[in-house]
N, C-alpha and C positions, 0 to 999 in steps of 0.2 A: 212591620214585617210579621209580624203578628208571635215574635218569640217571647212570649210574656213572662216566664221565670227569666229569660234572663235582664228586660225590663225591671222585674223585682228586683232583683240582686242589684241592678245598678243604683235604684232610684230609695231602695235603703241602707246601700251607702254612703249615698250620698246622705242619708236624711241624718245617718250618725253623726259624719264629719256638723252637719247643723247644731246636730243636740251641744255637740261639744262647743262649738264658737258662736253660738248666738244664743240671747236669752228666753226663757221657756217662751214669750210670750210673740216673739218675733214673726212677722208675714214668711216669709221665708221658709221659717219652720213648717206654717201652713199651707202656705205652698209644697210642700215635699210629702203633708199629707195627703194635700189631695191628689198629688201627682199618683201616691199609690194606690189610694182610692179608685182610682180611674183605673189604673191595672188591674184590680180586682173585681170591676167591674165588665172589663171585657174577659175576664177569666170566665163571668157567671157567677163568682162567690160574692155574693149582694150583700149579707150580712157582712163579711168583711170590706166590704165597698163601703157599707153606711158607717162601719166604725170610725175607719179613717174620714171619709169626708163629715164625718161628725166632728171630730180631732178637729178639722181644718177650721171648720165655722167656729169652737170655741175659741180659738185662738184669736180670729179675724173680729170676732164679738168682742171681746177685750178690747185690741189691738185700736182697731178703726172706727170711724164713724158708722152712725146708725146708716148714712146713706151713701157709703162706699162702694160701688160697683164691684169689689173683691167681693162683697158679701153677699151681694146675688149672684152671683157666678157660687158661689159655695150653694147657695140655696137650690138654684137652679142643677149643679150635680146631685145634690141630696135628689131634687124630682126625677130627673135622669135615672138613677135606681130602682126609686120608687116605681116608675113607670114601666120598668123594665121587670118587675117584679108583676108587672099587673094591680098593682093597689093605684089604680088608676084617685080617689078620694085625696089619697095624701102625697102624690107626683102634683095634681091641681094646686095645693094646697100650697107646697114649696114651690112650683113655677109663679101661683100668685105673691109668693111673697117676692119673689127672683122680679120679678117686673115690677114692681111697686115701687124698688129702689131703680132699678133702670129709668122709670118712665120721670123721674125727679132727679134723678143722675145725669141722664145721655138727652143728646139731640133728639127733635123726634124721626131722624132718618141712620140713628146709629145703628151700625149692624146688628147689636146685641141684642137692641127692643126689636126689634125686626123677628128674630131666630128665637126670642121670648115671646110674643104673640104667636107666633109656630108652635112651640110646642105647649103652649096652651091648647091652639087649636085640634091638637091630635091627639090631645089627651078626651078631648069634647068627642072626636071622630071614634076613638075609642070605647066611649061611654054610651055610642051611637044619639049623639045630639048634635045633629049634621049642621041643622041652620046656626047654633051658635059658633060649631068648628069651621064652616064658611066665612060668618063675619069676622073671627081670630084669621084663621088664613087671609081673605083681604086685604085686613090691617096690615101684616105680616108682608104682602106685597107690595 
């Protein structure tokens, strides 16, 4: 709905009710990071976007395996910022890492690798390197 303080207000409620029954290191927790992350990310405050989804991936780095599909999905919001900030170098840089776990994670027709060669490929379209953001789009198809 696009009412994003009050988003806030809900989703670090919620995150307190975490802090207090679950231990520092729990998904959970990281998840309630990045859920604010993401709000602050369609707010436009990017720097507050990265802190929280920074928040999120330490936890999920701890927490889980190296080839956990939580942790591309972390990686892949970090790009999502970055890309939205225009630092097109370091959005590539986290969607390659975001896929690298996917492509050894997931099927090769799961949606996530699919939506992760996208937005590699737009970061390419962006960087105006058509023919490589083609062959990502493709794939992507």
């Amino acid at each position: 709905m696009g009412d994003y303080s009050k988003a806030l207000e809900f989703y670090e409620k919620a995150h307190k009710i975490y802090e207090k029954a679950l231990p520092p290191n729990h998904p959970s927790l990281a998840t309630s990071y990045s859920n604010i992350g993401g709000v602050y990310k369609n707010m436009g405050d990017y720097s507050r976007a990265l802190e929280f989804h920074e928040k999120s991936l330490k936890i999920k780095e701890k927490a889980l395996p190296t080839n956990h599909p939580s942790l591309a999905t972390s990686y892949n919001n970090i790009g999502l910022v970055y890309k939205n900030m225009g630092d097109d170098s370091k959005a590539l840089e986290f969607y390659e890492k975001s896929h690298e776990i996917y492509e050894k994670a997931l099927p090769p027709n799961h949606p996530n690798l699919a939506s992760s060669y996208n937005n590699i490929g737009g970061v390419y379209a962006d960087m105006g390197d058509y023919s490589t953001a083609l062959d990502f789009y493709a794939k992507d198809l």
